[in-house]
PyMOL Python script that loads the backbone (N, CA, C, O; Angstrom):
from pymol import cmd

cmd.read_pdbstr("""\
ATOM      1  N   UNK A   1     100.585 107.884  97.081  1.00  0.00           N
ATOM      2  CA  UNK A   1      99.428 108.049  97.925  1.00  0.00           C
ATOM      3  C   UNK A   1      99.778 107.682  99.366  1.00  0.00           C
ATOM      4  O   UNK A   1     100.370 106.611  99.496  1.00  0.00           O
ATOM      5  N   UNK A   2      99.471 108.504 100.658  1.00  0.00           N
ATOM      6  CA  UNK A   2      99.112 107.960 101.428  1.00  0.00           C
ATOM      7  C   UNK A   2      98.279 107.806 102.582  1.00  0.00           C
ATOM      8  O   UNK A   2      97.804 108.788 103.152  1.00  0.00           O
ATOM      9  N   UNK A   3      98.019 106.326 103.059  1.00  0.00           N
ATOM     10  CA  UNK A   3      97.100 105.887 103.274  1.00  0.00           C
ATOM     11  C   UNK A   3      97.031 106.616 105.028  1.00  0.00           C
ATOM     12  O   UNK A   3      97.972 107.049 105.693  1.00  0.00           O
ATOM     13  N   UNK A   4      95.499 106.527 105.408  1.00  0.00           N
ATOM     14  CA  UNK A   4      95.712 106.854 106.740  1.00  0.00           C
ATOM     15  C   UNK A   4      94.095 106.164 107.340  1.00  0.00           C
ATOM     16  O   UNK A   4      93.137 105.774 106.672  1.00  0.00           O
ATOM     17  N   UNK A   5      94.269 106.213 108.738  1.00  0.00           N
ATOM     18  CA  UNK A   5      93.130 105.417 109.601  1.00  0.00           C
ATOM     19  C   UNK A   5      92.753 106.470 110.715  1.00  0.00           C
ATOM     20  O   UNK A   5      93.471 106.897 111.619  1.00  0.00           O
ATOM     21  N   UNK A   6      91.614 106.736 110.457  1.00  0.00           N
ATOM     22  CA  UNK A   6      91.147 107.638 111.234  1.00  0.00           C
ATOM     23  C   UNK A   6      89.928 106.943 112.062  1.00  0.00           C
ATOM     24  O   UNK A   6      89.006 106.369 111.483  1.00  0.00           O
ATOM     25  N   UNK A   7      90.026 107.064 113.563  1.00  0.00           N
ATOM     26  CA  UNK A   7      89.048 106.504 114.723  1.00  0.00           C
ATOM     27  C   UNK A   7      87.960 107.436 114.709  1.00  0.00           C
ATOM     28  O   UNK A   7      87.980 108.667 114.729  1.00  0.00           O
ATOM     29  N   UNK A   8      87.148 106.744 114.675  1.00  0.00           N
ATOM     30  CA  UNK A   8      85.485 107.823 115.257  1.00  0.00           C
ATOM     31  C   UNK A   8      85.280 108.313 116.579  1.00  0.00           C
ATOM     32  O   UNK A   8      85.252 107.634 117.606  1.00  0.00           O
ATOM     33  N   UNK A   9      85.144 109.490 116.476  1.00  0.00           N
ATOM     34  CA  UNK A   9      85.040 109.856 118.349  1.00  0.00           C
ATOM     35  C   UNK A   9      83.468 108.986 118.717  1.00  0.00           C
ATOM     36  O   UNK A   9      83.351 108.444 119.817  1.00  0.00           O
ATOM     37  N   UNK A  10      82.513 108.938 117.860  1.00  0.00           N
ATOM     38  CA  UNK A  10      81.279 108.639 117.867  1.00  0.00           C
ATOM     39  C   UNK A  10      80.975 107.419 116.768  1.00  0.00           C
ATOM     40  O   UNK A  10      80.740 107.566 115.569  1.00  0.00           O
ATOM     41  N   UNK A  11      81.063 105.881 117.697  1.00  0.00           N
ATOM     42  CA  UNK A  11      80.632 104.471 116.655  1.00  0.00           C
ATOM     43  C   UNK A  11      79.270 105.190 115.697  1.00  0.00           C
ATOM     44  O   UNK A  11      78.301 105.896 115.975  1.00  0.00           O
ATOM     45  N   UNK A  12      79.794 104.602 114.520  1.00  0.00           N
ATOM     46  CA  UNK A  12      78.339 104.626 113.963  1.00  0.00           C
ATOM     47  C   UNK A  12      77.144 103.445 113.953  1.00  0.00           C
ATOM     48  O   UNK A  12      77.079 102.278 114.338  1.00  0.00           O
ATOM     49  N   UNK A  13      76.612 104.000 113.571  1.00  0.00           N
ATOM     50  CA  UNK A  13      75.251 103.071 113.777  1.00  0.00           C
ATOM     51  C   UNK A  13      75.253 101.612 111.909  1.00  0.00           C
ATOM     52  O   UNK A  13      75.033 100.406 111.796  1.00  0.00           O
ATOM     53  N   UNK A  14      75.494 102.333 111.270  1.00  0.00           N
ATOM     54  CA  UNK A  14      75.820 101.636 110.300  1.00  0.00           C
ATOM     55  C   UNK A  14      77.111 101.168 109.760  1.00  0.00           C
ATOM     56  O   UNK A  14      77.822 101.515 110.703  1.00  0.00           O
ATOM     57  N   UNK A  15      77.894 100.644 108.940  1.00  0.00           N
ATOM     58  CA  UNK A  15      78.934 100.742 108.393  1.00  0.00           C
ATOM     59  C   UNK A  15      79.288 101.786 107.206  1.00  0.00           C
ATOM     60  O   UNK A  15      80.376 101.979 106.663  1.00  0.00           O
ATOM     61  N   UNK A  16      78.166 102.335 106.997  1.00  0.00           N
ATOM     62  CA  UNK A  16      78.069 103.411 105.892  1.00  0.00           C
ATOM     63  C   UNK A  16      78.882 104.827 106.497  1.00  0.00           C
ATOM     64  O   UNK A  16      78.441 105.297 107.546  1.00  0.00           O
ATOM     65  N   UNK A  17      79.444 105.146 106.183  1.00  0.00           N
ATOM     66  CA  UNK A  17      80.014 106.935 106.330  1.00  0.00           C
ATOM     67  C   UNK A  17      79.053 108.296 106.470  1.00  0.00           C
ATOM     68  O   UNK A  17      78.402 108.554 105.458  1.00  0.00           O
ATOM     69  N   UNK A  18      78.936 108.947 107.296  1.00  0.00           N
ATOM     70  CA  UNK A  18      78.102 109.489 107.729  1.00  0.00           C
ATOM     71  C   UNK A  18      78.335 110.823 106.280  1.00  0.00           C
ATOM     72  O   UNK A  18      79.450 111.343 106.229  1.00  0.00           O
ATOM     73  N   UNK A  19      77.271 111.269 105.222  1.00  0.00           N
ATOM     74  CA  UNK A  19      77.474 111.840 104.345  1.00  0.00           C
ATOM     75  C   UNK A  19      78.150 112.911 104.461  1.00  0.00           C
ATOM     76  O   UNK A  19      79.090 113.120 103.694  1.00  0.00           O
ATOM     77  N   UNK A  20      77.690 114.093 105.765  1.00  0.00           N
ATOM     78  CA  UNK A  20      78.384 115.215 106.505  1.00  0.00           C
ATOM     79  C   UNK A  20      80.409 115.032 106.308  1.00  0.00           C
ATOM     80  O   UNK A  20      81.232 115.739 105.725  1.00  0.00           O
ATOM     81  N   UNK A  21      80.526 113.894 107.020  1.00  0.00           N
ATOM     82  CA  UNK A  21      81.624 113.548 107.567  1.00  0.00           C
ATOM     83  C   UNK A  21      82.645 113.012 105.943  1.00  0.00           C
ATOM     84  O   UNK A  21      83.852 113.207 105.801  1.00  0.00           O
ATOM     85  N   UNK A  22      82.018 112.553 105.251  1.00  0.00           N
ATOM     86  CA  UNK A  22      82.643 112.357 103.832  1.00  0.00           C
ATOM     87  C   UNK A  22      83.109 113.489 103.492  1.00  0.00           C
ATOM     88  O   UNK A  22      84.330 113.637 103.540  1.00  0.00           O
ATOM     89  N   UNK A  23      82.087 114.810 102.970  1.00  0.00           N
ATOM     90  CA  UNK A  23      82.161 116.191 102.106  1.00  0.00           C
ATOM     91  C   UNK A  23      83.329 116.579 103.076  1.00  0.00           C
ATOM     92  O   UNK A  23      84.404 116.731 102.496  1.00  0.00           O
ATOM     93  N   UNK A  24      83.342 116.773 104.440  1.00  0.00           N
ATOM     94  CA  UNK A  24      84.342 117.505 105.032  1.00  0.00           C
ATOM     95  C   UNK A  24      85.465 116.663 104.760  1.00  0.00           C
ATOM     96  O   UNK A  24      86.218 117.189 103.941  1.00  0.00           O
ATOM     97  N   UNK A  25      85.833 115.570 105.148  1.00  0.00           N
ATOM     98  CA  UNK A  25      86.884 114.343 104.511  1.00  0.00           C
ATOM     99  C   UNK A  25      87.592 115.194 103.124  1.00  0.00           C
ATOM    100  O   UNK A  25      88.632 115.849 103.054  1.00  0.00           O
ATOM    101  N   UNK A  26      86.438 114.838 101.976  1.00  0.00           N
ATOM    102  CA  UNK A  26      86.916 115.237 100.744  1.00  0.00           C
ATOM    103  C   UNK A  26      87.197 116.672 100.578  1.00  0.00           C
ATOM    104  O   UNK A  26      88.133 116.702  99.779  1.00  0.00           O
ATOM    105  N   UNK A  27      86.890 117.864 100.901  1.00  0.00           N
ATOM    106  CA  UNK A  27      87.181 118.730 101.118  1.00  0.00           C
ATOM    107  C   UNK A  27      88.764 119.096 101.496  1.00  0.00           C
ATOM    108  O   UNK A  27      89.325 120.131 101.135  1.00  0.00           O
ATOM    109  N   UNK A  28      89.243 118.262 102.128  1.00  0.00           N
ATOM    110  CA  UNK A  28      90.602 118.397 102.770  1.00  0.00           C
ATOM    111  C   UNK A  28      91.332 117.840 102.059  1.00  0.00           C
ATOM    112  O   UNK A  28      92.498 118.119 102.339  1.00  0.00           O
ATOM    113  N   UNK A  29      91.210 116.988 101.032  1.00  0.00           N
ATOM    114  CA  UNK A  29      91.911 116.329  99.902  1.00  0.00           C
ATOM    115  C   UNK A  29      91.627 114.860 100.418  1.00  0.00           C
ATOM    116  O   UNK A  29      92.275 113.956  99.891  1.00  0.00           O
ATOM    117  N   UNK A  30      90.729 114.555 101.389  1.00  0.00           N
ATOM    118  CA  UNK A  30      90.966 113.134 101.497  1.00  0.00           C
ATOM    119  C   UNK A  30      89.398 111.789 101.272  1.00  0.00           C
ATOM    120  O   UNK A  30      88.311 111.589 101.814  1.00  0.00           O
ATOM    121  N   UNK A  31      90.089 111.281 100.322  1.00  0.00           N
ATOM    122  CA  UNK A  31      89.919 110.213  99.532  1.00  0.00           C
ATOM    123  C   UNK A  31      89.199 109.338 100.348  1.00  0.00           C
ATOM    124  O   UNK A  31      89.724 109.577 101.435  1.00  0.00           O
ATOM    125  N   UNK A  32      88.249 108.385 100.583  1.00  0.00           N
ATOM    126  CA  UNK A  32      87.879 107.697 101.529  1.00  0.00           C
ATOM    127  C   UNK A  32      87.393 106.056 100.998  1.00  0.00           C
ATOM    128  O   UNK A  32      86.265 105.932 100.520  1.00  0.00           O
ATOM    129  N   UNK A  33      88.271 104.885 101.111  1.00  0.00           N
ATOM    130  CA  UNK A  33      88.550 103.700 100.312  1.00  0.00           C
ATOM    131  C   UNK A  33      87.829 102.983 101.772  1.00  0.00           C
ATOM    132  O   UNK A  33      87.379 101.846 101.629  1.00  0.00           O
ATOM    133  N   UNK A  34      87.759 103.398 102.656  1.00  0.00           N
ATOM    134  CA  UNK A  34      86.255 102.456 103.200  1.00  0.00           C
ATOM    135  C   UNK A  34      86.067 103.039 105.237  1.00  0.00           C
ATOM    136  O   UNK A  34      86.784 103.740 105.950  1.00  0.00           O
ATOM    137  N   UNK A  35      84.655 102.237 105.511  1.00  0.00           N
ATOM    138  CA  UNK A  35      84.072 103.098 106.272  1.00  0.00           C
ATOM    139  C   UNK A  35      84.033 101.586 107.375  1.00  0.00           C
ATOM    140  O   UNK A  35      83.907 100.503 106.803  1.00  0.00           O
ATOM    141  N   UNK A  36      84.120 101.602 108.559  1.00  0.00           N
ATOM    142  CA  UNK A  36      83.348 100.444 109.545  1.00  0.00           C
ATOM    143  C   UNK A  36      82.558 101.532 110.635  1.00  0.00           C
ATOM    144  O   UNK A  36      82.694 102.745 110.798  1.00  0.00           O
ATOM    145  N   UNK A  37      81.890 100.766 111.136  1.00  0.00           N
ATOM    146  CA  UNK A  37      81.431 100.999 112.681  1.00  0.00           C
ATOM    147  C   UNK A  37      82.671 102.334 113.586  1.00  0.00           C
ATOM    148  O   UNK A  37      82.273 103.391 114.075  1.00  0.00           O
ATOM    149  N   UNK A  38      83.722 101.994 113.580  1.00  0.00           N
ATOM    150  CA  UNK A  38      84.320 103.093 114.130  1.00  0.00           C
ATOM    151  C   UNK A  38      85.924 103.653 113.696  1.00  0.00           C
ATOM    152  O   UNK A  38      86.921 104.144 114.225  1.00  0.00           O
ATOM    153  N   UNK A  39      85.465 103.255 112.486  1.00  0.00           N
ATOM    154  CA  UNK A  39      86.787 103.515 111.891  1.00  0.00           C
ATOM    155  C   UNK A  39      86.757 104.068 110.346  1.00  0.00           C
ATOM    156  O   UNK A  39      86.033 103.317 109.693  1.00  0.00           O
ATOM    157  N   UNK A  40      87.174 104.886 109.720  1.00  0.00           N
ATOM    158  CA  UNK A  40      87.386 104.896 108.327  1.00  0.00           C
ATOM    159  C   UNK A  40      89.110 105.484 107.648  1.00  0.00           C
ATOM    160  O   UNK A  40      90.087 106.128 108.030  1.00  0.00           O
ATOM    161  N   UNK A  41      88.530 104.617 106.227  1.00  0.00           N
ATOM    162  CA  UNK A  41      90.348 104.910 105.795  1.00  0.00           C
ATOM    163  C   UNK A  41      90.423 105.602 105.058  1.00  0.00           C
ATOM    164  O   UNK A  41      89.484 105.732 104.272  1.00  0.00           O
ATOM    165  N   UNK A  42      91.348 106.232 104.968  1.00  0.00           N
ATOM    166  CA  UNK A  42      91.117 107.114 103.169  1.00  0.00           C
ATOM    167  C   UNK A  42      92.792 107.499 102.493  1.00  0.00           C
ATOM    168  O   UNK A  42      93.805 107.438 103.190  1.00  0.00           O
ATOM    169  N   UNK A  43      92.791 107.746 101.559  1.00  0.00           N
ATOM    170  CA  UNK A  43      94.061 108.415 101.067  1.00  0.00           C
ATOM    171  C   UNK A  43      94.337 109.641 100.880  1.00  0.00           C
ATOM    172  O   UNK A  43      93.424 110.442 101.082  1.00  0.00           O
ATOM    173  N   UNK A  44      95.260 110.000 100.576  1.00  0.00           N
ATOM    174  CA  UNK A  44      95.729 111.457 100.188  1.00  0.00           C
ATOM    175  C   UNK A  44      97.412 111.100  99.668  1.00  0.00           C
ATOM    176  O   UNK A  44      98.389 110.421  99.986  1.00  0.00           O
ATOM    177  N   UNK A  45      96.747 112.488  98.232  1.00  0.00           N
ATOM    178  CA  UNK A  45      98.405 112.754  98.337  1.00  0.00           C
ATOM    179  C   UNK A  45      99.664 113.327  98.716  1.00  0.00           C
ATOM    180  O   UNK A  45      99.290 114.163  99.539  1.00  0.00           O
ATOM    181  N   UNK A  46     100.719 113.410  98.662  1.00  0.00           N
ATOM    182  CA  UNK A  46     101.474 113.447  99.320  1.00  0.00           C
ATOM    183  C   UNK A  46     101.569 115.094 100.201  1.00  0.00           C
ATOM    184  O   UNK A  46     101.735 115.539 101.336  1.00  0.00           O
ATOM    185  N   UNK A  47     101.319 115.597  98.684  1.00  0.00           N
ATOM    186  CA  UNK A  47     101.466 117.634  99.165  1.00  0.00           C
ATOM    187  C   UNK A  47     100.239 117.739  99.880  1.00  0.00           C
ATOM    188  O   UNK A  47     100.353 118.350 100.943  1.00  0.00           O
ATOM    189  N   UNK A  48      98.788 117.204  99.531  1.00  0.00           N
ATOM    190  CA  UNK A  48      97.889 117.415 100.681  1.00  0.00           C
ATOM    191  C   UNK A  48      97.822 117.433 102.124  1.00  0.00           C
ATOM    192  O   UNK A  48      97.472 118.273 102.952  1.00  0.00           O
ATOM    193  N   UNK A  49      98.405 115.870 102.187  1.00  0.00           N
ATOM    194  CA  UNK A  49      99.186 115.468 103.359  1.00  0.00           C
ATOM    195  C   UNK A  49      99.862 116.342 104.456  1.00  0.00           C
ATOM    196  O   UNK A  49      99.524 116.799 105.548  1.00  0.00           O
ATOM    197  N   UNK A  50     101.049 116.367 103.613  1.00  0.00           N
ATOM    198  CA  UNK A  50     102.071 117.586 103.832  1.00  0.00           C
ATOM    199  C   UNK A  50     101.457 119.234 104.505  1.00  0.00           C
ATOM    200  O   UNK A  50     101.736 119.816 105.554  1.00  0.00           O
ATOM    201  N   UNK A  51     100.396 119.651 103.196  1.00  0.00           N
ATOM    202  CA  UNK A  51      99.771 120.894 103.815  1.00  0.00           C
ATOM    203  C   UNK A  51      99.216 120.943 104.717  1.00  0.00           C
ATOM    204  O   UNK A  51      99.172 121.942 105.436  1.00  0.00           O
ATOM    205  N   UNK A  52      98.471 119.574 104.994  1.00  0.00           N
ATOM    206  CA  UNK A  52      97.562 119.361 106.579  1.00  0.00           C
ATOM    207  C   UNK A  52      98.404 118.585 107.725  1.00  0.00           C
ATOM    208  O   UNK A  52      97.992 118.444 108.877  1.00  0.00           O
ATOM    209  N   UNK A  53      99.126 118.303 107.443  1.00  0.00           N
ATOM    210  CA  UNK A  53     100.092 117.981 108.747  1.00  0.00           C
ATOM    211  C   UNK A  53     101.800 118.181 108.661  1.00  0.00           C
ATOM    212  O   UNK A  53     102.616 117.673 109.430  1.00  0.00           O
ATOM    213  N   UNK A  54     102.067 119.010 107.576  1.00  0.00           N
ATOM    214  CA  UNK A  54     103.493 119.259 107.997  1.00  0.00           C
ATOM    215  C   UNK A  54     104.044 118.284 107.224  1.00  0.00           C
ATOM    216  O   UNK A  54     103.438 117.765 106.286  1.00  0.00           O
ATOM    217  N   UNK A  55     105.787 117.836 107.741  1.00  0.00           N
ATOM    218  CA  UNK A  55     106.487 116.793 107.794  1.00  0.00           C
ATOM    219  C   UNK A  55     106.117 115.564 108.392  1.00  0.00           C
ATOM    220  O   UNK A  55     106.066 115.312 109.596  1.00  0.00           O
ATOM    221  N   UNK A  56     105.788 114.601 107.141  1.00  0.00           N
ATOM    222  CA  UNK A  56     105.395 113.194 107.631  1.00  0.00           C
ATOM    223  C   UNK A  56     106.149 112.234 108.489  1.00  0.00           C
ATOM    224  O   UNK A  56     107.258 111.980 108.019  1.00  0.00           O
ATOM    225  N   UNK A  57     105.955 111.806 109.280  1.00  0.00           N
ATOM    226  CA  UNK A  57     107.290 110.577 109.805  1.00  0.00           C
ATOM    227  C   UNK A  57     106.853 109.384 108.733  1.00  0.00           C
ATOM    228  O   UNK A  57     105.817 109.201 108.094  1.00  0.00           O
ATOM    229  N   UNK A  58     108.386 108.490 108.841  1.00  0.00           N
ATOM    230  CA  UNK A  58     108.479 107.602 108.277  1.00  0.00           C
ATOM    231  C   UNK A  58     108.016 106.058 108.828  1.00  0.00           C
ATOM    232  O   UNK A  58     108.501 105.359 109.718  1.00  0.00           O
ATOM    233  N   UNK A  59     106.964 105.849 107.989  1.00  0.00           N
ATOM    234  CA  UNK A  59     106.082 104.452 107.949  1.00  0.00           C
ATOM    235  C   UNK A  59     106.885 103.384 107.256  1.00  0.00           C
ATOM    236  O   UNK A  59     107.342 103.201 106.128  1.00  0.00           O
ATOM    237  N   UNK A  60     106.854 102.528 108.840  1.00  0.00           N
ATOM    238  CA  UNK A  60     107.634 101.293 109.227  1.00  0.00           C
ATOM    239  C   UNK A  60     107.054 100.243 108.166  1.00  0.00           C
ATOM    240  O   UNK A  60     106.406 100.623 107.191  1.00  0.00           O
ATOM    241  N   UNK A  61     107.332  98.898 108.423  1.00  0.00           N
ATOM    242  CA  UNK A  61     106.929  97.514 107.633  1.00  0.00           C
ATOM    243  C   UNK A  61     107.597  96.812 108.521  1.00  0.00           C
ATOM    244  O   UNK A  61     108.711  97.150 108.920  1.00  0.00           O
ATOM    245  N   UNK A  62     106.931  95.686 108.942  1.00  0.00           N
ATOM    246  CA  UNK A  62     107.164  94.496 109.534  1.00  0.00           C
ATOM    247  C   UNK A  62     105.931  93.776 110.861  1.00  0.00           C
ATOM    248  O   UNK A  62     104.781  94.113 111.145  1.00  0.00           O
ATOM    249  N   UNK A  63     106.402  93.212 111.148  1.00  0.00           N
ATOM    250  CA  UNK A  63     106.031  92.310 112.512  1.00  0.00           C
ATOM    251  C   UNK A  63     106.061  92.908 113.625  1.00  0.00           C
ATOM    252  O   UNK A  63     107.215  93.333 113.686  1.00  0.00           O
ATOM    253  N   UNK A  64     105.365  93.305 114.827  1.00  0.00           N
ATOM    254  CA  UNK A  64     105.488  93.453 116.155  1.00  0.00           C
ATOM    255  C   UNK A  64     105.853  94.870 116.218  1.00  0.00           C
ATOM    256  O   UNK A  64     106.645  95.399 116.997  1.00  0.00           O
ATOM    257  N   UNK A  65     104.992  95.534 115.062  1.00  0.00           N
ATOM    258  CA  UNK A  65     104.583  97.242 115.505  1.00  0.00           C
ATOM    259  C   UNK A  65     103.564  97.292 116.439  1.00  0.00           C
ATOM    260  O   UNK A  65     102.505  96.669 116.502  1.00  0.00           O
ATOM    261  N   UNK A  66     104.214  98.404 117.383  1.00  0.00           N
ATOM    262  CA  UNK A  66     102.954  98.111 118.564  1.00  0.00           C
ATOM    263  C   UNK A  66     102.145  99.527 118.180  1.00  0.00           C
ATOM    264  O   UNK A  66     101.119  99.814 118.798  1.00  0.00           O
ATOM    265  N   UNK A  67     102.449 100.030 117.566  1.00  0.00           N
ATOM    266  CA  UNK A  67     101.496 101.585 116.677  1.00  0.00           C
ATOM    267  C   UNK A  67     101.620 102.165 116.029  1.00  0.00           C
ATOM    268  O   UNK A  67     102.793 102.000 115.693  1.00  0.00           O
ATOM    269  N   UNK A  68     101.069 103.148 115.260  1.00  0.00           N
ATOM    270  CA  UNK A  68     101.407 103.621 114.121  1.00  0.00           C
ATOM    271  C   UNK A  68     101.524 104.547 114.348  1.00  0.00           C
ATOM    272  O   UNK A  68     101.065 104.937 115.421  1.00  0.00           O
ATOM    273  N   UNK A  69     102.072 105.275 113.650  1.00  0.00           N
ATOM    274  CA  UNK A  69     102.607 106.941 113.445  1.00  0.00           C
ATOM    275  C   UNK A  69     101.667 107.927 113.717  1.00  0.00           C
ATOM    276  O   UNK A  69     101.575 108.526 112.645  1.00  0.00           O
ATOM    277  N   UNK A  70     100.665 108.627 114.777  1.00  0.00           N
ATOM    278  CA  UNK A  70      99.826 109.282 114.982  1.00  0.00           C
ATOM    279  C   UNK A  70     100.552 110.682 114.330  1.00  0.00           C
ATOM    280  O   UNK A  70     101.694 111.090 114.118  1.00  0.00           O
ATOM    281  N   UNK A  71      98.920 111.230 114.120  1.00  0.00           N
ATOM    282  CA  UNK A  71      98.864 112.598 113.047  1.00  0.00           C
ATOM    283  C   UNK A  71      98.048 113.175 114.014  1.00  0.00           C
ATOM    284  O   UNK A  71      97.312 112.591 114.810  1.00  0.00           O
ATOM    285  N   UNK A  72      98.323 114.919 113.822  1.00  0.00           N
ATOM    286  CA  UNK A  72      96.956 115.874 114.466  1.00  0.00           C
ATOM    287  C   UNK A  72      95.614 115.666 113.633  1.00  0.00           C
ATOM    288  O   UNK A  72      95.400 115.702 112.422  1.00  0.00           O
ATOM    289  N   UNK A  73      95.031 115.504 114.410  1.00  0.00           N
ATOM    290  CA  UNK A  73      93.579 115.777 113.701  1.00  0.00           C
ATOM    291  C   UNK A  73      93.571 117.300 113.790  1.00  0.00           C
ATOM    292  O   UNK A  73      93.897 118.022 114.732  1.00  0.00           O
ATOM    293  N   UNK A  74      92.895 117.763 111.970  1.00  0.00           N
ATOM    294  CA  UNK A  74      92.996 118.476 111.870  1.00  0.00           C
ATOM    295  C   UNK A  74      91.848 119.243 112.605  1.00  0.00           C
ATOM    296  O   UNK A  74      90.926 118.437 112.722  1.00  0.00           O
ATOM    297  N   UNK A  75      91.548 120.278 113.076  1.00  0.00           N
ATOM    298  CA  UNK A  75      90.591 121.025 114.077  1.00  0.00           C
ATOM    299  C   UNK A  75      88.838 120.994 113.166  1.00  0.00           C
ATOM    300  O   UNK A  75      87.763 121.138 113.748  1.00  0.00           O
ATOM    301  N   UNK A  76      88.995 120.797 111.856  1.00  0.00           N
ATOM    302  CA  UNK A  76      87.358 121.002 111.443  1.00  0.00           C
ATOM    303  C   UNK A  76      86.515 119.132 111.561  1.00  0.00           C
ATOM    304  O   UNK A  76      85.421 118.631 111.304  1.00  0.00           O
ATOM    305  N   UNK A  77      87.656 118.746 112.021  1.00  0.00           N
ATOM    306  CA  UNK A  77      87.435 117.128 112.389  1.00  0.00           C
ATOM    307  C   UNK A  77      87.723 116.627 113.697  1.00  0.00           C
ATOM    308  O   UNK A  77      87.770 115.462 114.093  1.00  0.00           O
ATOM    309  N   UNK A  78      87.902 117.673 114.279  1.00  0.00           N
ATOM    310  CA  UNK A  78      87.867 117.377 115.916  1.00  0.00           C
ATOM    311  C   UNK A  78      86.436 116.680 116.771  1.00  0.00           C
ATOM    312  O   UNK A  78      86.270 115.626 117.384  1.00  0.00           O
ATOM    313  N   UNK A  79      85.875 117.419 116.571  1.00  0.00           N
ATOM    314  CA  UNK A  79      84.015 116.931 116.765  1.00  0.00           C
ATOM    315  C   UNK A  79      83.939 115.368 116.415  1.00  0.00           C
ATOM    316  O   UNK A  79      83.401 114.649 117.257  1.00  0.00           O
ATOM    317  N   UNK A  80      84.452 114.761 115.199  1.00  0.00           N
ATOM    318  CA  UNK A  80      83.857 113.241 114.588  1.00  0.00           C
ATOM    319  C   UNK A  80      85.218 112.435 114.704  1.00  0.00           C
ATOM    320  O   UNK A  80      85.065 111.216 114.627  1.00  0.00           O
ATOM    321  N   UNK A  81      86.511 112.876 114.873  1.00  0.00           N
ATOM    322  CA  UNK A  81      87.508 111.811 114.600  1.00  0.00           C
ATOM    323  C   UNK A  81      88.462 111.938 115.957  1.00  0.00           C
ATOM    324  O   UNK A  81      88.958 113.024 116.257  1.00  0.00           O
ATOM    325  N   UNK A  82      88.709 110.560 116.870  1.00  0.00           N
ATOM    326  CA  UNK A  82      89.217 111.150 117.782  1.00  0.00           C
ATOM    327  C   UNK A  82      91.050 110.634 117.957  1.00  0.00           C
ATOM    328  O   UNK A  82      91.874 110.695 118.870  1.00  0.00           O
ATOM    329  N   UNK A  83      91.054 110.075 116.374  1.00  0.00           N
ATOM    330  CA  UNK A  83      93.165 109.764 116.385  1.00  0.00           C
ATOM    331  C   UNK A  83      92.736 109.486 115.107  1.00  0.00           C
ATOM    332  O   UNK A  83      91.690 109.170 114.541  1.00  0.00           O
ATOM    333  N   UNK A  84      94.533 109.831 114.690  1.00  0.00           N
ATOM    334  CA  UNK A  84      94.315 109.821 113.080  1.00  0.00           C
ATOM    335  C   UNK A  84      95.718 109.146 112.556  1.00  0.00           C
ATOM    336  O   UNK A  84      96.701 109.876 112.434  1.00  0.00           O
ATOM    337  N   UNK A  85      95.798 107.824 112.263  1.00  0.00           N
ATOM    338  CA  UNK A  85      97.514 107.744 112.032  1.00  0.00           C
ATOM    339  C   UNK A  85      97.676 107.371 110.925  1.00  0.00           C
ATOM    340  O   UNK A  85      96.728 107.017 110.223  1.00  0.00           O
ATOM    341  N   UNK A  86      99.195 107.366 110.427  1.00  0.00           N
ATOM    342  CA  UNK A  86      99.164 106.609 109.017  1.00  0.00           C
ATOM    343  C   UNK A  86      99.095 105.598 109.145  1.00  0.00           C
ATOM    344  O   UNK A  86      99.561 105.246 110.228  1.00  0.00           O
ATOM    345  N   UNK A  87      98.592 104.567 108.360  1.00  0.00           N
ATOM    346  CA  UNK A  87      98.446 103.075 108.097  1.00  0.00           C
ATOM    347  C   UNK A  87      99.940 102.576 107.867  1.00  0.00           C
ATOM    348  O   UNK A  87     100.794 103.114 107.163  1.00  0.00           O
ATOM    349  N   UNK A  88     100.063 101.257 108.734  1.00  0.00           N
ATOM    350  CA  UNK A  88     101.566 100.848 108.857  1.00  0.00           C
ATOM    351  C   UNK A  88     101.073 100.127 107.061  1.00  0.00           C
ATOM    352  O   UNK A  88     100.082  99.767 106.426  1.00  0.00           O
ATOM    353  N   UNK A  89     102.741 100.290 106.915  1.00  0.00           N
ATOM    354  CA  UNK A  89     102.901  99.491 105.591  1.00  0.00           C
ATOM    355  C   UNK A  89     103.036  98.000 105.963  1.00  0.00           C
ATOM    356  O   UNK A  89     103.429  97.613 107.063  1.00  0.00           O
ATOM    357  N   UNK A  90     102.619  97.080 104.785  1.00  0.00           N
ATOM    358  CA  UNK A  90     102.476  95.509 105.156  1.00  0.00           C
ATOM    359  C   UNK A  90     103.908  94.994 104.552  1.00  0.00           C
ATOM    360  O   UNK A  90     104.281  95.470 103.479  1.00  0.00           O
ATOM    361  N   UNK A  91     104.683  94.060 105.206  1.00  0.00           N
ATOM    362  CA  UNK A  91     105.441  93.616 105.143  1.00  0.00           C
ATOM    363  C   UNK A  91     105.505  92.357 104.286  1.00  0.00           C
ATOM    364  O   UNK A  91     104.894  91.376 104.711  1.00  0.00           O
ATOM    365  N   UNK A  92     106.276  92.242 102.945  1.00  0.00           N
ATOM    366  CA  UNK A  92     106.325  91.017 101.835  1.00  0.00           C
ATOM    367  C   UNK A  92     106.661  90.393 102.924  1.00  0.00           C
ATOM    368  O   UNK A  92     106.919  90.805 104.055  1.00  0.00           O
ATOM    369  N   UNK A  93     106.619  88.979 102.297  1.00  0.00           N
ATOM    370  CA  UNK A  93     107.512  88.152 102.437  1.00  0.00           C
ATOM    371  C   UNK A  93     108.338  87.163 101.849  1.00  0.00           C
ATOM    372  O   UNK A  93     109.169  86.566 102.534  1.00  0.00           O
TER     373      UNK A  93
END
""", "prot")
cmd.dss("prot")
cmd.show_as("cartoon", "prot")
cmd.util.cbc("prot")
cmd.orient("prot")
């Protein structure tokens, strides 16, 4: 699976996921494991991924990442999401 963090072009008013913005989410293959004020996360797998953005770059692990791997937003999510990256991986220790 992987994970990704997508910014709201538009804070929401609740922490709830705007229902619209879910169906189109899931529609695209993507999974949605939680919602804030201006942010939501979701998963996908790998070939979904792949079909909506190509060749993935490779997601780092550690200390003193200053960002994560930005993705295109795909164009039917242009309107509600305004950056989309993969979620850095967390580093054991």
């Amino acid at each position: 699976m992987i994970k990704l963090q997508l910014l709201l072009r538009h804070p929401a008013q609740l922490t709830e996921i705007d229902p619209g913005l879910r169906a189109r989410l899931e529609a695209l293959g993507l999974r949605v494991t939680g919602a804030g004020r201006a942010s939501v996360s979701v998963e996908v797998d790998e070939a979904d991924a792949e079909k909506l953005f190509g060749p993935l770059p490779p997601v780092q692990a550690g200390f003193g990442l200053l960002s994560a791997a930005a993705l295109p937003v795909p164009p039917g999510l242009a309107d509600a999401i305004s950056a989309l990256t993969l979620a850095p991986r967390h580093a054991r220790m």
